[in-house]
N, C-alpha and C positions, 0 to 999 in steps of 0.2 A: 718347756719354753720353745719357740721357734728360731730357726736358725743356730743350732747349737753351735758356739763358739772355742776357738783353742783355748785350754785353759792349762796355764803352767804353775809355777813354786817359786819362789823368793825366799832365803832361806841366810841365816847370819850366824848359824851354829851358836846358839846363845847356852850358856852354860847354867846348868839346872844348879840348884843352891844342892848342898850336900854333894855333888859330884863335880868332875876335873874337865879338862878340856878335851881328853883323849873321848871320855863319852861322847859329849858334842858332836865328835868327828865321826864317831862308831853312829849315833842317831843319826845325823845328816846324810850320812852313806844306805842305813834303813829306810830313811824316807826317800831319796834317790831311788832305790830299789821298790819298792812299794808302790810310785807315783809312774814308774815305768809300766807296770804290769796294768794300773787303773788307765792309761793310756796319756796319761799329765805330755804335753808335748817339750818343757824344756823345766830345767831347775838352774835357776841364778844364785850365786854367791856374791854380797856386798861386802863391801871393804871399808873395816872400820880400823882404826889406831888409839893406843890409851885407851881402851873399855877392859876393866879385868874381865868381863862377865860376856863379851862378844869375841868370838873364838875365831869370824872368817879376816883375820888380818891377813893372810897372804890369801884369797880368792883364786892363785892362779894354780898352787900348791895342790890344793882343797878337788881345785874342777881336774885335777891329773888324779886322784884320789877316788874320788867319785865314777869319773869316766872308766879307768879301770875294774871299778865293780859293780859299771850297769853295761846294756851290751847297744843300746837304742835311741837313749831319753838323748835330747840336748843338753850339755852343760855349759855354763858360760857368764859372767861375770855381771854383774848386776848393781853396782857396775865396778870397773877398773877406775878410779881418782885421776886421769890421767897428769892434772898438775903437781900431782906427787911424784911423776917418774918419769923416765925419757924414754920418748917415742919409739925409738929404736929398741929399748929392751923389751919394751910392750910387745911390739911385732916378733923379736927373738921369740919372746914368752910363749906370744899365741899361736906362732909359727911351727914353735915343737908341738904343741897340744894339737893342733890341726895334723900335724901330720903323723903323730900318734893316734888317734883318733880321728879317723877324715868324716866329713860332714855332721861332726856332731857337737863342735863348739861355736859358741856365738861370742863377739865380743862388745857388752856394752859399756859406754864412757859418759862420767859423769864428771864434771867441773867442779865443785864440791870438792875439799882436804879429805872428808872421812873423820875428822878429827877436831879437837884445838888448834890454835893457828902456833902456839907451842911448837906444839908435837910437829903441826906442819911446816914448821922452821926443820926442827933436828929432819924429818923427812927429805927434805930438800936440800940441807947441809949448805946452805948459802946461796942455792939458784933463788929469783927473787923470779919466781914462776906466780902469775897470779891466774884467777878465771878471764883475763884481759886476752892471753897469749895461748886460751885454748883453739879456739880457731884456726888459727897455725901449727896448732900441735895437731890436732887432725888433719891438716891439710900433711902435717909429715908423715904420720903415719900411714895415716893412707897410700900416701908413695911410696914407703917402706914397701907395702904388701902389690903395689903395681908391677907388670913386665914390664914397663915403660924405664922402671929403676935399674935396668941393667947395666947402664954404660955411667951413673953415680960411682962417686968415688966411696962411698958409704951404702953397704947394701944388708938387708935385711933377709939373715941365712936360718932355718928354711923357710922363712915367707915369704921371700916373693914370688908373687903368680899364685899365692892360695888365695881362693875366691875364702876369706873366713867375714859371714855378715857383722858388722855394726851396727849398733843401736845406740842412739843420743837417748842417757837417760839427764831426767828434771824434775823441777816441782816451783818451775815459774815460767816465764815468759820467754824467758833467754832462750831454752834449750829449745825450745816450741820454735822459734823464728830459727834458729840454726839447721834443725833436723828438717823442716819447711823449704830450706835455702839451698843445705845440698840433695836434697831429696833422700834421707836415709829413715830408715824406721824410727819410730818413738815411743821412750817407756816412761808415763808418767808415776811420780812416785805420790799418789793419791790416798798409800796406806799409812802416813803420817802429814801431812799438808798437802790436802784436799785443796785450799781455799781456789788458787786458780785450779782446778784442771777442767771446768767447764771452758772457761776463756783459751787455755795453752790447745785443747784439741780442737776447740772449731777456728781457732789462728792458724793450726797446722796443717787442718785439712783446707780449706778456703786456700791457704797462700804454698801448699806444695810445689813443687816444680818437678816433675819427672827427673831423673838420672838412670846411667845406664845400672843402676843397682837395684831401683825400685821403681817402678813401672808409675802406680798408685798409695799414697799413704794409708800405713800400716800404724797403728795406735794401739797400744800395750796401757791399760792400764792397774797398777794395782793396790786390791784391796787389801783386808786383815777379814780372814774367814774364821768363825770358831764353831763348829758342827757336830753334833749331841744326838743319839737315840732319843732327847727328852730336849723343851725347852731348859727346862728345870736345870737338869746338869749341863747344859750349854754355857746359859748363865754362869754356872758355879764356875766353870772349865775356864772363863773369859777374865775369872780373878786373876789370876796368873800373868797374862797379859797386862791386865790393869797395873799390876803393880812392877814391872818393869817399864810399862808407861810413865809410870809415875818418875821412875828415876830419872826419864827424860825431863821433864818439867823440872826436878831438882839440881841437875844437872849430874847427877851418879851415873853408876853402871852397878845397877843389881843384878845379880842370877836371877833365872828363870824362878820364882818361887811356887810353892803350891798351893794349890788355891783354897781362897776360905768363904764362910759361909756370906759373910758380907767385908764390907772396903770399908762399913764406917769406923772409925776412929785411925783408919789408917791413910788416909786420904783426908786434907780440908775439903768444904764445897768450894770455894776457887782452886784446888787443884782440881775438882774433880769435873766442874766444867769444863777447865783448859784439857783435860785430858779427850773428853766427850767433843770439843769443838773440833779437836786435833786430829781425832778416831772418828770423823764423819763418816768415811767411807770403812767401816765396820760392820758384818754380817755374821749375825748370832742363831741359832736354831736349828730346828729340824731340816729335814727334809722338805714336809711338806711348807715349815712357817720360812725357808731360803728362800723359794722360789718368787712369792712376790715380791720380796725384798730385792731378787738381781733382776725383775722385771722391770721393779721402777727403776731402778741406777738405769737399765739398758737403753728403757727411755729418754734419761736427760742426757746420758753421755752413747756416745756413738763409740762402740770398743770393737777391734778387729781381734782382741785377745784379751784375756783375763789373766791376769797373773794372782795368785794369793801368796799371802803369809799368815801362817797357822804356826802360832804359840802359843802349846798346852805343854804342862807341866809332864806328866806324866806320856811315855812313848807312845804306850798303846792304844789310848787315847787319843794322842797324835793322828798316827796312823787311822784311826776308823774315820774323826776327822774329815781328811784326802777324801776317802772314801765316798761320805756325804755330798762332797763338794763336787768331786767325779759324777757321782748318781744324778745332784743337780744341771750341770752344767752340760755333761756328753750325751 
């Protein structure tokens, strides 16, 4: 392909059926290391709540974990719920990891609970924080992390004055006009609700506005990669996926399962469209049968970065995966 693009990791430590969460954290930290070496430029951890089967509930925990046992790769949040938490412990948070690690965390924010709106009560312990008030919540945190916050009666210790990047993640319209408005980067989450991300990236490119942060807009999109020496076992490998997909549409949280010869009797055909409408932006195959498939995506959507998420049941598998994905993309 021309013009080879960054291509990074997404990653939710999702827990394999038959094993614990400690593995999770043990594989996340292998594919960290792994994705370093094939040259992946950054790995994100999302932050979910209430899922037995999704292990990155503390992302910030997870990227101090990681960062300690790669020496290079980006690590950095993919994003942080910001209306789950106060601004000021964000900037603590990212504060310490930044200066623990200098230029190799990113921190992205997404409006979105992570969860039930349950859970995002007990989360929030009575603040009646909604996505109304994230705009202000970035406008705080970002002064958290400014020189300008020095003479605040409230100051954010060790960040301020670290330059640590922000990225507005979405998967509608909203985050698209906000990351447009202050000029910050943007990571469309198009590996489960694709429907906008034609529309949210040419609103964000068209309506950019330069900041002293971002010069020109930066667009992160990403997919669900699953990559095979064979089409054959690609397929097979992408069950696994499937059927944690499926929990989404059910509204469960299964473990990573392993995969089987076929999904029928274990999937309806309206689950199994909804799952298929959902997984637009899904990329199945080889090597050689990748390549035209992220030639036509590259076509319709204009990407300045490719993010994947790659869930296969088994590690090693995993790992060759990356690989494929690497071979294609770098």
């Amino acid at each position: 392909m021309k013009s080879p693009k960054p291509y990074s990791l997404l990653d939710l430590a999702i827990i394999r059926e038959d094993y614990d969460a400690k593995d999770a954290y043990e594989r996340s930290l292998q594919v960290a290391q792994h994705a370093e070496k094939l040259g992946y430029t950054r790995m994100w951890l999302a932050e979910h709540h209430n899922m037995a089967n999704v292990g990155s509930s503390s992302p910030q925990i997870l990227i101090g974990y990681l960062a300690n046992g790669t020496s290079k790769i980006r690590l950095g949040s993919g994003g942080i719920m910001l209306p789950n938490h106060s601004p000021l412990i964000i900037a603590e948070q990212f504060g310490t990891l930044a200066t623990l690690y200098p230029n190799r965390i990113d921190l992205g924010l997404g409006r979105a609970p992570g969860t039930d709106q349950t859970t995002a009560t007990a989360l929030r312990r009575g603040r009646h924080e909604s996505v109304q008030e994230f705009p202000s919540d970035l406008d705080d945190l970002r002064q958290y992390f400014s020189e300008d916050n020095l003479d605040s009666k409230v100051r954010a210790f060790p960040a301020e004055g670290l330059d640590i990047p922000i990225y507005l993640l979405g998967s509608s319209m909203s985050s698209a006009m906000l990351a447009s408005e202050k000029g910050l980067p943007y990571a469309f989450a198009s590996h489960f609700a694709p429907g906008y991300l034609i529309n949210a990236s040419r609103h964000y490119r068209e309506n950019f506005q330069p900041s002293e942060h971002l010069e020109k807009p930066y667009f992160i999109s990403c997919v669900n990669v699953i990559a095979a020496d064979s089409d054959e076992e690609a397929h097979y490998l992408a069950t696994s996926f499937y059927q944690t997909a499926l929990g989404i549409i059910r509204g469960r949280s299964y473990p990573m399962k392993k995969p089987v010869k076929s999904m029928e009797g274990i999937w309806t055909e309206p689950e199994a469209a909804a799952i298929q409408n959902m997984m637009a932006c899904t990329f199945i195959g080889t090597k050689e049968s990748l390549k035209p498939q992220f030639e036509s995506f590259f076509r319709q959507v204009e990407v300045d970065e490719l993010m994947v998420s790659t869930n296969i049941y088994d590690p090693e598998k995993r790992l060759r995966s990356l690989e494929i994905t690497a071979e294609v993309l770098g």
